[in-house]
N, C-alpha and C positions, 0 to 999 in steps of 0.2 A: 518528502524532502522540502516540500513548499511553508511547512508549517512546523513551530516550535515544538508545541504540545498539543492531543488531542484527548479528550474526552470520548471515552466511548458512542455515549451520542454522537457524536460527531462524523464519529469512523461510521457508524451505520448510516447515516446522512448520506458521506461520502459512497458508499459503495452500498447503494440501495440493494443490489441483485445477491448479496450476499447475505445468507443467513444471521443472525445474531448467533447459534451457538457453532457456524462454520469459522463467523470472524473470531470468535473468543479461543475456539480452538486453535486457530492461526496467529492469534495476540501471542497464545502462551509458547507456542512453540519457536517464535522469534525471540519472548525473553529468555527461554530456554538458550537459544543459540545466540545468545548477548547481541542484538541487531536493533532491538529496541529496549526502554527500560520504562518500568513500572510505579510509578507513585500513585499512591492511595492514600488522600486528603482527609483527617480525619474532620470534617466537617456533619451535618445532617441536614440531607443523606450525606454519606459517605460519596467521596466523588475520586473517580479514577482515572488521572492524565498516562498519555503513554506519550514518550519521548524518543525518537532518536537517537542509539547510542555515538559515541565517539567510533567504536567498530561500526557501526551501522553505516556510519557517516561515509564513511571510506566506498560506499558502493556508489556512490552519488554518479562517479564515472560511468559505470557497468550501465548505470538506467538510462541517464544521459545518450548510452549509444545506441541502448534499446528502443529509448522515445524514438530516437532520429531513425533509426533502423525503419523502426515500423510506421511511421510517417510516409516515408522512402516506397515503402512495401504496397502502404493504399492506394499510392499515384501510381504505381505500376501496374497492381492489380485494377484501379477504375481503366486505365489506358486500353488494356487488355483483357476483357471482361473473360476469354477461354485460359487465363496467363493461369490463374487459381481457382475451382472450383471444389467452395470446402462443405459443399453438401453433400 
């Protein structure tokens, strides 16, 4: 949400703990479901932005209460170290 476009590198930057062919398979499956959208630079090399679609965009709220949600969620669980144990 934070950023226009991303290059693949990038997304793997961002989300080190994820596989390369876990993220690629989760790339395709959001352009699948129009959430983001695909441009392929024909440049050399070839370079690959992914964007946000206009439907994508619309979830902006849903995350937004997610963030907050779980923000919410840490300071309760640090409070209460017996509140959640997720071992």
């Amino acid at each position: 949400m934070q950023h226009s476009d991303l290059h693949f590198g990038d997304l793997t930057r961002i989300l080190p703990d994820c596989s390369r062919r876990m993220l690629a398979l989760q790339l395709e499956e959001l352009i699948a479901d129009h959430v983001i959208t695909k441009t392929v630079i024909s440049l050399r090399p070839l370079k690959t932005e992914y964007q946000l679609s206009e439907f994508g965009q619309t979830l902006s709220p849903v995350i937004d209460a997610m963030a907050t949600w779980g923000t919410y969620y840490n300071q309760v669980a640090q409070q209460d170290v017996g509140y959640c144990n997720l071992q």
